[in-house]
TIRO-2110 file (N, C-alpha, C; in Angstrom, 1 decimal):
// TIRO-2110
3.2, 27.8, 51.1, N, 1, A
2.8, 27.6, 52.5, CA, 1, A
4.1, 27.1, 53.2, C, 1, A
4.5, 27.4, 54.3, N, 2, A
5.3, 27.6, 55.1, CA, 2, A
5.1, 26.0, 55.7, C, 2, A
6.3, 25.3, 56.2, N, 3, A
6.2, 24.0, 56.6, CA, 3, A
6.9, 24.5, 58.4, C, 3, A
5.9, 23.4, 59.3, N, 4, A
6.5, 24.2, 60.2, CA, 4, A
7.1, 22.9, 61.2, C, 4, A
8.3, 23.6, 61.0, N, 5, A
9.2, 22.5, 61.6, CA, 5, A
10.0, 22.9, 63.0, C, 5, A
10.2, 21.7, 63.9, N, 6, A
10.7, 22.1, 65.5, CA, 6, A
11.9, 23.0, 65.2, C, 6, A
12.2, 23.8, 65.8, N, 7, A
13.6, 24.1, 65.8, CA, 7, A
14.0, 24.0, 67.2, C, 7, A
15.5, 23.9, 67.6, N, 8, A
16.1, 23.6, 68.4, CA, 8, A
15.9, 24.4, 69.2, C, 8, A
15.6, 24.7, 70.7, N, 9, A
15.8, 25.9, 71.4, CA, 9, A
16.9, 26.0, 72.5, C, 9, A
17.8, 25.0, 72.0, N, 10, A
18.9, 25.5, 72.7, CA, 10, A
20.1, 25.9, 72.3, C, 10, A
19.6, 26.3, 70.5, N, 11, A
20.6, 26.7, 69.7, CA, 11, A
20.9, 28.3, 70.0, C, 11, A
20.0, 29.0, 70.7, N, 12, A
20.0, 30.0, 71.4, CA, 12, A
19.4, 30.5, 72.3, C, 12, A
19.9, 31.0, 73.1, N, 13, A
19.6, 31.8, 74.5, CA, 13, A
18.1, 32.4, 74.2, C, 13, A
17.0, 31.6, 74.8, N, 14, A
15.7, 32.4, 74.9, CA, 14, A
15.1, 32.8, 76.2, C, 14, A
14.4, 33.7, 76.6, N, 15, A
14.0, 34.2, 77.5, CA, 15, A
12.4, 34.2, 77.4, C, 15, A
11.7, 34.1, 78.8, N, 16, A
10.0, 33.7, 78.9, CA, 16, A
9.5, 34.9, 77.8, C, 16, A
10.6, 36.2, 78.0, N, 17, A
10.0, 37.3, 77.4, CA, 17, A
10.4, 36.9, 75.6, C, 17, A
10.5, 35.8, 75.0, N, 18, A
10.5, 35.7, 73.9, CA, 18, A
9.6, 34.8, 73.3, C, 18, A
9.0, 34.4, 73.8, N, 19, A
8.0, 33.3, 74.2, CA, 19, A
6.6, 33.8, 74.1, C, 19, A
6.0, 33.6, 72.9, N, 20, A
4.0, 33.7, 73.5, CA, 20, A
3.2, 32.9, 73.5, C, 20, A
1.8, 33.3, 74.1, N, 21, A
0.8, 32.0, 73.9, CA, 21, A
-0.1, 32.2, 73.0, C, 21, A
-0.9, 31.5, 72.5, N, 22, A
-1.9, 31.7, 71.6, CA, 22, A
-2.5, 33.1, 72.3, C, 22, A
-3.3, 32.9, 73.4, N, 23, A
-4.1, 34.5, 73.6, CA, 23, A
-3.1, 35.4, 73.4, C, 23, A
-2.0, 35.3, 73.6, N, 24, A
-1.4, 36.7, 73.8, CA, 24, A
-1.3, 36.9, 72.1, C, 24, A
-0.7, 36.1, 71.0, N, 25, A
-1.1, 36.4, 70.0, CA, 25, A
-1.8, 37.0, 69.2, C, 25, A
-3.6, 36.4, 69.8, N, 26, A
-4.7, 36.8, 69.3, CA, 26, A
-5.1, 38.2, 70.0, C, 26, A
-4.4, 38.7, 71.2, N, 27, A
-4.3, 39.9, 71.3, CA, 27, A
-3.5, 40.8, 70.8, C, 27, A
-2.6, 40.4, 70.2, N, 28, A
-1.5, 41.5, 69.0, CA, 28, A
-2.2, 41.5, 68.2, C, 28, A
-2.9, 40.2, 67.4, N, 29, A
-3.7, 40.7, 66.3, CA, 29, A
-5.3, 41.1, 66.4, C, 29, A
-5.9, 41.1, 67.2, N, 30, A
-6.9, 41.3, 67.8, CA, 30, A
-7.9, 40.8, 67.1, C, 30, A
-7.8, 39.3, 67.5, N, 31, A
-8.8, 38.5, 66.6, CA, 31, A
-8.9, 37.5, 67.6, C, 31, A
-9.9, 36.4, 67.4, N, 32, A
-10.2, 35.8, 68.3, CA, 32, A
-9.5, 34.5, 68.3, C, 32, A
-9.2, 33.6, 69.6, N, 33, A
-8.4, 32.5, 69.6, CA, 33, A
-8.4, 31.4, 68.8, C, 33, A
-9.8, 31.4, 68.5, N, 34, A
-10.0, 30.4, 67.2, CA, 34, A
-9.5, 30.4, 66.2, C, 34, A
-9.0, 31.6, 65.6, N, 35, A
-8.7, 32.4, 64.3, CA, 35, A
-7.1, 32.0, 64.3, C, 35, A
-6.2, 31.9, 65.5, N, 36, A
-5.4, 31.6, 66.0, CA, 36, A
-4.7, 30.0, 65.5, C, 36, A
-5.9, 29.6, 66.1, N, 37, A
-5.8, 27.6, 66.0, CA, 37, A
-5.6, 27.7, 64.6, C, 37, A
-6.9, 28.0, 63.9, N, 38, A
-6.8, 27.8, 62.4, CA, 38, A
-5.8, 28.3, 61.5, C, 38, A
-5.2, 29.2, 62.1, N, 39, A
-3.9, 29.6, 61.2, CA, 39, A
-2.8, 28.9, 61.1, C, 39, A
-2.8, 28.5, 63.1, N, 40, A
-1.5, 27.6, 63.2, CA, 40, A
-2.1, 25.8, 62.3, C, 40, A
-3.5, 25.3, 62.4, N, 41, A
-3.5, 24.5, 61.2, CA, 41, A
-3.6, 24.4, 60.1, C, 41, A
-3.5, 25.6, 59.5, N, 42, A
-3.7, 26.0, 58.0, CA, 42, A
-1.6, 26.0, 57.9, C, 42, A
-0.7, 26.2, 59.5, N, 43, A
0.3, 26.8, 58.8, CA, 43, A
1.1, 28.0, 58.5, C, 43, A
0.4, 28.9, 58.9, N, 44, A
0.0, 30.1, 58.0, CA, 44, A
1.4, 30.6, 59.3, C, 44, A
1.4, 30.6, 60.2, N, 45, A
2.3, 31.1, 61.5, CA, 45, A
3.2, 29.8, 62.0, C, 45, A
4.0, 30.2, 62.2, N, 46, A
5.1, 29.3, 62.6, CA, 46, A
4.9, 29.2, 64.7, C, 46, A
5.2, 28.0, 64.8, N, 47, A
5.2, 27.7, 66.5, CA, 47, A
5.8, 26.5, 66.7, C, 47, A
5.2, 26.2, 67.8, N, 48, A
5.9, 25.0, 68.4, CA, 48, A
5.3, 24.5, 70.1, C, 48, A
5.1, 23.3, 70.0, N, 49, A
4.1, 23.0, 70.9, CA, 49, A
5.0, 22.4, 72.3, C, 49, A
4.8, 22.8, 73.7, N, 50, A
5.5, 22.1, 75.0, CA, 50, A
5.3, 21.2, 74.7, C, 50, A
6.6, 20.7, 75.6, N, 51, A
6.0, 18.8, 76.2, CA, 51, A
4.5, 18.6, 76.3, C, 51, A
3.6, 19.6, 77.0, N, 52, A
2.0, 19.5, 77.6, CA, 52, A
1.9, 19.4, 76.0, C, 52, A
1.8, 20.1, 75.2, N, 53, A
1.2, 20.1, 73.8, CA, 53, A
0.8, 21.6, 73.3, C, 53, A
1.1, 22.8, 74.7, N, 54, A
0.9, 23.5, 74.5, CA, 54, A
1.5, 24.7, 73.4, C, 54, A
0.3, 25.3, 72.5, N, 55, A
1.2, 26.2, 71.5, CA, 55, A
1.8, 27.1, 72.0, C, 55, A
3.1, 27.5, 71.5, N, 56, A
4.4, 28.6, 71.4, CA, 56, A
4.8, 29.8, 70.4, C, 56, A
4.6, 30.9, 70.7, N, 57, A
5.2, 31.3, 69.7, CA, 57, A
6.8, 32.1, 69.4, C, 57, A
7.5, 32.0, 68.7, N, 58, A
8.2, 32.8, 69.0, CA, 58, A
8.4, 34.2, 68.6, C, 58, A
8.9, 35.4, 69.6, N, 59, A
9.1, 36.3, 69.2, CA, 59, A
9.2, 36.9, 67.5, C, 59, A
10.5, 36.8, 67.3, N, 60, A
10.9, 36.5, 65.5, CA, 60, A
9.3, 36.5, 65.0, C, 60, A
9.1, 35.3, 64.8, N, 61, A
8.1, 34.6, 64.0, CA, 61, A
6.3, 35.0, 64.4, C, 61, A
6.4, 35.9, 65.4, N, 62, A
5.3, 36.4, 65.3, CA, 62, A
5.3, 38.4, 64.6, C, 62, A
6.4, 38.6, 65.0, N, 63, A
6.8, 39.7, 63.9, CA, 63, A
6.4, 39.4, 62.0, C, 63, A
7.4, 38.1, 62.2, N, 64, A
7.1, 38.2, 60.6, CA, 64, A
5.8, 37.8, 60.4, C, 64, A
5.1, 36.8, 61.1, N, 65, A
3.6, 37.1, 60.6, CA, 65, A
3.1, 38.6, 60.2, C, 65, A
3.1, 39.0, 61.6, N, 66, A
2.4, 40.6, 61.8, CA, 66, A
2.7, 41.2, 60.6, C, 66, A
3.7, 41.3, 59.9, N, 67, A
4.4, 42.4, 59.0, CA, 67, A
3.8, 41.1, 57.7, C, 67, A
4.4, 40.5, 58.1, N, 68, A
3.8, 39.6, 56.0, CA, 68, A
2.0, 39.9, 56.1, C, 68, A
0.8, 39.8, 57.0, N, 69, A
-0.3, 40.5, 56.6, CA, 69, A
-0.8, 41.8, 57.2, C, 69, A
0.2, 42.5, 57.3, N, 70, A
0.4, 44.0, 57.6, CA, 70, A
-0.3, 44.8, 58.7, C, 70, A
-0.1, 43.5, 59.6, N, 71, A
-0.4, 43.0, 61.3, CA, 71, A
0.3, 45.0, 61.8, C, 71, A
-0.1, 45.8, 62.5, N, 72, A
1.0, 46.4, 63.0, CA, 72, A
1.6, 45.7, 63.8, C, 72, A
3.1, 46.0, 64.5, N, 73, A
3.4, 45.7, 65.5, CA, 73, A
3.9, 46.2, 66.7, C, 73, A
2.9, 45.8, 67.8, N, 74, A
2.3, 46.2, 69.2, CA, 74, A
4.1, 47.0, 69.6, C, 74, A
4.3, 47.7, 70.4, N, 75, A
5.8, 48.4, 71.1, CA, 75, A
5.8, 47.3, 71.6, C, 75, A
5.0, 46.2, 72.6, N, 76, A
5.7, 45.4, 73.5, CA, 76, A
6.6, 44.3, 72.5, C, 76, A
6.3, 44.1, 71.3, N, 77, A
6.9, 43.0, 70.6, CA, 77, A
8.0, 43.4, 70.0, C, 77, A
8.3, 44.7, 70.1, N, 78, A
9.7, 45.3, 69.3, CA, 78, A
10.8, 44.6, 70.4, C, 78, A
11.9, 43.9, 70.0, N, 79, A
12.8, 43.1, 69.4, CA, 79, A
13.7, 44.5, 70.6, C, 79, A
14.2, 43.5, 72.3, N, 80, A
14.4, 44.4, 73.5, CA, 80, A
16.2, 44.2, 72.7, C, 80, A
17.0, 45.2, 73.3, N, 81, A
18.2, 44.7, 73.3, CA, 81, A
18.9, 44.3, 73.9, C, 81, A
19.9, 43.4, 73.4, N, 82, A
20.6, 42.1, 73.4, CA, 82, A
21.7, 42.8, 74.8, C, 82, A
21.7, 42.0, 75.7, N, 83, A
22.2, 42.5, 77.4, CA, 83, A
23.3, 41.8, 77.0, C, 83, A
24.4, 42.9, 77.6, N, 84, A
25.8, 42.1, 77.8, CA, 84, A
26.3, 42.7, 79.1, C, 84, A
26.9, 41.7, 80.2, N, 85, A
27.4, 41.7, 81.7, CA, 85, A
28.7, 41.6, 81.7, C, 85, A
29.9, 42.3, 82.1, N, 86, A
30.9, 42.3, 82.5, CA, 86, A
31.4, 42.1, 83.7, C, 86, A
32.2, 41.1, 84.1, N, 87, A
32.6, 40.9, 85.7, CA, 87, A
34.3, 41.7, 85.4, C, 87, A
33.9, 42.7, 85.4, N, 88, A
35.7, 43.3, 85.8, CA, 88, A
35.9, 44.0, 86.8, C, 88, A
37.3, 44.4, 87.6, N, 89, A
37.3, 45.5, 87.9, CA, 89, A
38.6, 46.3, 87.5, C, 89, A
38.9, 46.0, 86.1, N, 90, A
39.9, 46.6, 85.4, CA, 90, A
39.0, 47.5, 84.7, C, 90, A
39.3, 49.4, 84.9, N, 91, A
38.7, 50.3, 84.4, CA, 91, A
38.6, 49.9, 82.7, C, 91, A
40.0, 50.2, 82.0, N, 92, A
40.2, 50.2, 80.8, CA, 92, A
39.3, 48.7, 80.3, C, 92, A
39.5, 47.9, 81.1, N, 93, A
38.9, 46.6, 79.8, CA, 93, A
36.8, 46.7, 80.3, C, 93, A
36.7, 47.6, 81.3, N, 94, A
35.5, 48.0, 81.3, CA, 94, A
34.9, 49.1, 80.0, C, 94, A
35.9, 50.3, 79.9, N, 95, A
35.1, 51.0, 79.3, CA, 95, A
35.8, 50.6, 77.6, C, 95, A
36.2, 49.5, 77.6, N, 96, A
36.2, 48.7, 76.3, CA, 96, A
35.4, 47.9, 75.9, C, 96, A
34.8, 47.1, 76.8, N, 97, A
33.4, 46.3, 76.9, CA, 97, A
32.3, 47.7, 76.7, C, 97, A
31.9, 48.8, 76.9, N, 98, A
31.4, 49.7, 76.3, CA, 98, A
31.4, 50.0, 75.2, C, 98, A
32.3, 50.4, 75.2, N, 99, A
33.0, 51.1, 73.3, CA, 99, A
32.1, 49.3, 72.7, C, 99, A
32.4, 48.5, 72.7, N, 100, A
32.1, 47.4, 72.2, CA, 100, A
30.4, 47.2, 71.9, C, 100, A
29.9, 47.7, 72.7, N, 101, A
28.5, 47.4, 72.9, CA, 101, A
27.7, 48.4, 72.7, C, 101, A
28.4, 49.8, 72.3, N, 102, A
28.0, 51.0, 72.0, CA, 102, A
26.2, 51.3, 72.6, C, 102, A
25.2, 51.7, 71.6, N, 103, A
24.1, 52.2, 72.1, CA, 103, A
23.1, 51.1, 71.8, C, 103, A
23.3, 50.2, 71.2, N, 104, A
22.2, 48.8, 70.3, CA, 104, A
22.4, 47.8, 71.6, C, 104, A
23.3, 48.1, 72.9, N, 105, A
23.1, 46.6, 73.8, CA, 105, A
23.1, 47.2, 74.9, C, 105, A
22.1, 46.6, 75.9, N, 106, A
22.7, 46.6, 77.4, CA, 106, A
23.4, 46.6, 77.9, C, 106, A
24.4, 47.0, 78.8, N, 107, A
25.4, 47.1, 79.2, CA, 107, A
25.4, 47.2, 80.6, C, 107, A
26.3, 46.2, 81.6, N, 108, A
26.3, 46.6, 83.0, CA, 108, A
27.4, 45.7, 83.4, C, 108, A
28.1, 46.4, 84.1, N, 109, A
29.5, 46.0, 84.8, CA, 109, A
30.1, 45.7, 86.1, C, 109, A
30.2, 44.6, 86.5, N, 110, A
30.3, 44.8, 87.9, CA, 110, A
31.6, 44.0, 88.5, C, 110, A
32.1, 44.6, 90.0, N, 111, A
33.3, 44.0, 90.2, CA, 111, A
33.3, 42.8, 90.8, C, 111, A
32.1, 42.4, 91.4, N, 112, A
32.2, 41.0, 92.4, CA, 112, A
31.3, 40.0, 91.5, C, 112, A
31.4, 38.9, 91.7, N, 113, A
30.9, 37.5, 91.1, CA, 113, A
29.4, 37.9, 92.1, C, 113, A
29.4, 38.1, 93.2, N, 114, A
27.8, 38.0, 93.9, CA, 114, A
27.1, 38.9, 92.9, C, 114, A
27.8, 40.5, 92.4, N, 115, A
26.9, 41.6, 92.2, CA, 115, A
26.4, 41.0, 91.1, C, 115, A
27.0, 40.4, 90.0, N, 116, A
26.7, 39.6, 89.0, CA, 116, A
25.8, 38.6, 88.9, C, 116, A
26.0, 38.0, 90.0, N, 117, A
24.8, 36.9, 90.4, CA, 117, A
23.4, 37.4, 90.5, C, 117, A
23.4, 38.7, 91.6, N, 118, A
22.1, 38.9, 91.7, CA, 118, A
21.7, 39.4, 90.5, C, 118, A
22.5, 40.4, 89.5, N, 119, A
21.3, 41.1, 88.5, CA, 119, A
21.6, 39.9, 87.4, C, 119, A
21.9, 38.9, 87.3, N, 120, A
21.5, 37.9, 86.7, CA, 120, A
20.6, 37.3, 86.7, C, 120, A
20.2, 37.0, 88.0, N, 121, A
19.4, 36.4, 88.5, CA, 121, A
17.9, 36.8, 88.7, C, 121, A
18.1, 38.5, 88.2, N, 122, A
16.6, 39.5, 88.1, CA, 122, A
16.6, 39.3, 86.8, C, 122, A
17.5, 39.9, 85.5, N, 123, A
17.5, 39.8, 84.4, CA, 123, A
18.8, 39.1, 83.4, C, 123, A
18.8, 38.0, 83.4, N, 124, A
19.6, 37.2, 83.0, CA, 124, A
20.3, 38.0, 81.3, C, 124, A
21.3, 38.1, 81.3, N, 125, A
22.1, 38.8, 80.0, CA, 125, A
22.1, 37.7, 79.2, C, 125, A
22.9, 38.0, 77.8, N, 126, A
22.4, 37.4, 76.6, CA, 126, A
24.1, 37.0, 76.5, C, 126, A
25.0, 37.7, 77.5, N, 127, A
26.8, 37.4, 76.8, CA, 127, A
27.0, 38.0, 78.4, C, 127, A
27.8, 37.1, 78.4, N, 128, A
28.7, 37.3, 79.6, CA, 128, A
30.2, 37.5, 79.5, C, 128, A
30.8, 38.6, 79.8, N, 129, A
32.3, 38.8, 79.1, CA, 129, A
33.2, 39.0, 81.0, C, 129, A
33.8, 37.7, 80.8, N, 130, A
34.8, 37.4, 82.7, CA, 130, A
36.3, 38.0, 81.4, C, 130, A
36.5, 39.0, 83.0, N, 131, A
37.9, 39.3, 82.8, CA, 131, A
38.7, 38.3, 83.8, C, 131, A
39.4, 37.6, 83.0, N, 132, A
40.0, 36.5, 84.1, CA, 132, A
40.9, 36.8, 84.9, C, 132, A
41.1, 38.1, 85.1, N, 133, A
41.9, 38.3, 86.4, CA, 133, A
41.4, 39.1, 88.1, C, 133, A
39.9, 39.4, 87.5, N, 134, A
38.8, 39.9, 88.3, CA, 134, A
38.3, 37.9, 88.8, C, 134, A
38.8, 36.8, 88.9, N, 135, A
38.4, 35.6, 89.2, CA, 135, A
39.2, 35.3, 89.8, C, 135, A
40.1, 35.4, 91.1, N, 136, A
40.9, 35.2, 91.8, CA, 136, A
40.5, 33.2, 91.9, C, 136, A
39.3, 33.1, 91.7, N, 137, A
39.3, 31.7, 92.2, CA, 137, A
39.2, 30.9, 90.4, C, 137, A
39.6, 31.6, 89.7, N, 138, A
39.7, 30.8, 88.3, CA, 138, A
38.2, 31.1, 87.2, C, 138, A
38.2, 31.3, 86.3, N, 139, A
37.4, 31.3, 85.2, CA, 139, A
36.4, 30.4, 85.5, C, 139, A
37.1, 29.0, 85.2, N, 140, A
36.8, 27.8, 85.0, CA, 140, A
35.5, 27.6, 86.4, C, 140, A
35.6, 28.2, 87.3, N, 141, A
34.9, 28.2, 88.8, CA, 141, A
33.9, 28.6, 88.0, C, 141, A
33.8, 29.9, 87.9, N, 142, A
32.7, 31.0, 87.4, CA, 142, A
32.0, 30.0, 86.6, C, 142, A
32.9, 29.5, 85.3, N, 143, A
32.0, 29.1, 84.5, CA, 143, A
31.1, 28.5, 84.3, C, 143, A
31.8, 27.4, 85.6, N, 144, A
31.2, 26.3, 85.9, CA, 144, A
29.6, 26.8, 87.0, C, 144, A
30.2, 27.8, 87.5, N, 145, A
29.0, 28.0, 88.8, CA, 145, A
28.0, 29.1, 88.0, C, 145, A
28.2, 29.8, 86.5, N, 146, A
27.1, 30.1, 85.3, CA, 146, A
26.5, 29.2, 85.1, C, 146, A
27.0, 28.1, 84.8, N, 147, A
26.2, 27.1, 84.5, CA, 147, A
25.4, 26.2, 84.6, C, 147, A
25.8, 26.1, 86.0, N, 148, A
24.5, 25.4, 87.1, CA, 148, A
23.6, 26.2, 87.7, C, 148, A
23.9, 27.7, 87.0, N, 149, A
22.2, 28.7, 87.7, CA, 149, A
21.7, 28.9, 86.6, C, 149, A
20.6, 28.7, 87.0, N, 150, A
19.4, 28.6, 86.0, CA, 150, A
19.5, 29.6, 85.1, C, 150, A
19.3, 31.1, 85.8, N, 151, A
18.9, 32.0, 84.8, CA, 151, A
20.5, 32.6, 83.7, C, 151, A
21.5, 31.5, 84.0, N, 152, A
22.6, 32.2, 83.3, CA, 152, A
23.0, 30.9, 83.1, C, 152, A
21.8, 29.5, 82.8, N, 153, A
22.9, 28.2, 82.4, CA, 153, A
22.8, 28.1, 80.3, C, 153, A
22.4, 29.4, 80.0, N, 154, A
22.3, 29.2, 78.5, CA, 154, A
23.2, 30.8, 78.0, C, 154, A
23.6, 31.0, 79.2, N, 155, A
24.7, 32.5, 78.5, CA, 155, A
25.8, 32.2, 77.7, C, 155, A
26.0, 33.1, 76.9, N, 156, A
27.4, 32.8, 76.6, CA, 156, A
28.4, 33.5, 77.6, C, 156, A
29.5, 33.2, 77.2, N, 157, A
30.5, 33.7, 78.2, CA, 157, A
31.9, 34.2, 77.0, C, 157, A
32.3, 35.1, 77.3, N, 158, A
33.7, 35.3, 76.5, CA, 158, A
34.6, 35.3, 77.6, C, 158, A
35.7, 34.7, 77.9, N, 159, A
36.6, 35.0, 78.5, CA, 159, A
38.0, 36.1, 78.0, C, 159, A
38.4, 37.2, 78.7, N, 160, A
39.3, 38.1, 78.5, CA, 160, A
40.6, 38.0, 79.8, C, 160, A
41.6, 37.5, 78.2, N, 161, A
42.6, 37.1, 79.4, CA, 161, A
44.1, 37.6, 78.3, C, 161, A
45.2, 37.9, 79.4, N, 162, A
46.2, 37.8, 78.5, CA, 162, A
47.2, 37.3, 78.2, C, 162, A
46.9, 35.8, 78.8, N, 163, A
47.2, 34.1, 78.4, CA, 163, A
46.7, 33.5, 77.6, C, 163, A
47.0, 33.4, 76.6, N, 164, A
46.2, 32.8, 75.4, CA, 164, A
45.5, 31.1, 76.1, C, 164, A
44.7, 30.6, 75.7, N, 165, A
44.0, 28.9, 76.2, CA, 165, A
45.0, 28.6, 75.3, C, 165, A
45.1, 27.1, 75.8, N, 166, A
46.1, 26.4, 74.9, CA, 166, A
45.0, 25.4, 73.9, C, 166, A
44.8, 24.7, 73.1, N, 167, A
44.6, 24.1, 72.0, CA, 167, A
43.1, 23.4, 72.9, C, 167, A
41.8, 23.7, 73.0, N, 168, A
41.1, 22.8, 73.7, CA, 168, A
40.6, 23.1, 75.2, C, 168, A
41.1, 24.4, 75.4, N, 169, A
41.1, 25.3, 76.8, CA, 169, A
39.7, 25.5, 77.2, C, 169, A
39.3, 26.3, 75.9, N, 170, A
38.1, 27.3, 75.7, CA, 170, A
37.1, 25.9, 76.3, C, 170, A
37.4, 24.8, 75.3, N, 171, A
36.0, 23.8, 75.7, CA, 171, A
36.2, 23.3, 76.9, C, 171, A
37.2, 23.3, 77.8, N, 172, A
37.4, 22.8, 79.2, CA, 172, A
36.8, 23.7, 79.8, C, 172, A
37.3, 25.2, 79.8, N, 173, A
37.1, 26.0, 80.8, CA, 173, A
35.5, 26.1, 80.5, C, 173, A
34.8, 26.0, 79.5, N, 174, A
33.2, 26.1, 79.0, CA, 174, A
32.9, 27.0, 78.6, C, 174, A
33.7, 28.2, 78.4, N, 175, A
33.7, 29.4, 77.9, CA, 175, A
33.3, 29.5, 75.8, C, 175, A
32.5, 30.5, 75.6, N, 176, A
32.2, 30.4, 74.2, CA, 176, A
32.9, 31.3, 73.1, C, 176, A
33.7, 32.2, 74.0, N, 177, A
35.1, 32.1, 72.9, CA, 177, A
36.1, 33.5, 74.1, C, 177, A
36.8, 33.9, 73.3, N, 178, A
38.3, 34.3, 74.0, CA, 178, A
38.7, 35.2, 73.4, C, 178, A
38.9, 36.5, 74.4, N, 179, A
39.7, 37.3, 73.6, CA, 179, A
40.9, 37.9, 74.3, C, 179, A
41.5, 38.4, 74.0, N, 180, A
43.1, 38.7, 74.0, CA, 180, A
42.7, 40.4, 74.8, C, 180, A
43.1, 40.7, 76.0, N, 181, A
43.1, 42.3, 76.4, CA, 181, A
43.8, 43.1, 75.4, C, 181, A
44.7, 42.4, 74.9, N, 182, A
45.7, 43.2, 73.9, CA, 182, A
44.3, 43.7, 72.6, C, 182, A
43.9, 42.7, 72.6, N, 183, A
42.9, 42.9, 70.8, CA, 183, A
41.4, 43.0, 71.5, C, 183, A
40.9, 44.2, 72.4, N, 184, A
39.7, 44.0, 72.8, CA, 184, A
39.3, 44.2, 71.4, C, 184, A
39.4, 45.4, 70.7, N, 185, A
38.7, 45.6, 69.0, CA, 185, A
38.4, 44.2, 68.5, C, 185, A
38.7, 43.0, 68.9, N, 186, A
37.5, 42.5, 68.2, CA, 186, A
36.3, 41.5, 69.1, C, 186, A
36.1, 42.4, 70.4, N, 187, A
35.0, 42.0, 70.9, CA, 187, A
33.8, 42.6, 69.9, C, 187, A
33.6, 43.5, 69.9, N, 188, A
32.0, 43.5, 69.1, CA, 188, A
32.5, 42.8, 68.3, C, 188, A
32.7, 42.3, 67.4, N, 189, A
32.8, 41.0, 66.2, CA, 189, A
32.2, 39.8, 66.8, C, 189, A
32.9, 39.6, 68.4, N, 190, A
32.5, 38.1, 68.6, CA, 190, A
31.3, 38.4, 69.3, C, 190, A
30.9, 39.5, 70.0, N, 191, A
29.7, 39.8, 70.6, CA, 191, A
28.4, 39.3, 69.4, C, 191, A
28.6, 39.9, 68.6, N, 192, A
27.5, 40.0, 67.1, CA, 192, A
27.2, 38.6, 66.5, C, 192, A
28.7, 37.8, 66.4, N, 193, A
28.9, 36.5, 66.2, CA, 193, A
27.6, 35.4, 67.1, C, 193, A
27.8, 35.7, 68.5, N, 194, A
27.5, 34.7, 69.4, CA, 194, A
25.9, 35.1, 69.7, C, 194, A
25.4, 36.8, 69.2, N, 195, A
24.2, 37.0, 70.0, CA, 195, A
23.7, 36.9, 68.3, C, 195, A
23.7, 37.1, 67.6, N, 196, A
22.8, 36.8, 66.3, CA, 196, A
22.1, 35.3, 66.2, C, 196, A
20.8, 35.3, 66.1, N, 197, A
20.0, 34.0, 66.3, CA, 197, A
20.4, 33.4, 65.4, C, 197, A
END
């Protein structure tokens, strides 16, 4: 029997759309809410309860239910892909941030910090990749003004620059890691790194 313990949720970037409630559960499996309670007091399904007390499920963890008693699983619960946003308007380190994200991620690119804002602000990305020369007003601005909007204050951010940070940079400027324009090849590495739960 499975012990069900809090996990942190700000060890990763979650979204409402990763999030269920008990009915919505009991509607994937199409059983009744009660059946629901008793499982999560039996154990049997992993959750987590709000501040109110209310049950949680998460995405992940209501798959592996479904699949360990050979639950099918509903299309809406298939596992969306992982969004990545680019603020450039350097062609080449655009269609490098492509090549990087191939056909498995969302991808959308834009030249201005507003255009960024708003489709963040519809659908918040999972990695945010600032070319820091598309920031005339500094990285460190951006990063800072990512972080105080709600729907992008849990993004990651890579910064792409062709000044290395000096020893402690990355944690000032608040950025979650750094890559070299010269070495975009190893963006998908850090992409994979940072969006893997």
């Amino acid at each position: 029997m499975r012990k069900n313990k809090p996990k942190d949720q700000k060890a990763f970037p979650m979204s409402d759309d990763d999030l269920f409630t008990a009915p919505e559960v009991a509607r994937f499996c199409k059983v009744d809410l009660k059946t629901i309670h008793n499982w999560v007091d039996r154990q049997q399904i992993e959750h987590f309860r709000t501040p109110g007390r209310h049950l949680r499920f998460r995405r992940a963890d209501v798959i592996d239910f479904l699949r360990r008693f050979s639950y099918p699983v509903p299309e809406e619960l298939q596992p969306r892909r992982p969004a990545v946003y680019a603020l450039s308007s350097d062609t080449p380190l655009s269609g490098a941030v492509r090549r990087a994200c191939g056909s498995d991620m969302e991808v959308g690119v834009f030249e201005s910090v507003m255009d960024l804002g708003l489709r963040a602000g519809q659908a918040p990305p999972d990695v945010i990749v600032l070319d820091a020369d598309a920031v005339p007003q500094g990285a460190g601005v951006i990063v800072r003004s990512l972080r105080g909007f709600t729907p992008t204050e849990n993004c990651r951010v890579i910064l792409c620059s062709d000044r290395q940070p000096g020893p402690g940079d990355s944690g000032k400027i608040g950025v979650d890691g750094w890559i070299a324009k010269s070495s975009m090849k190893e963006l998908r590495s850090t992409l994979d790194a940072l969006i893997k739960p």
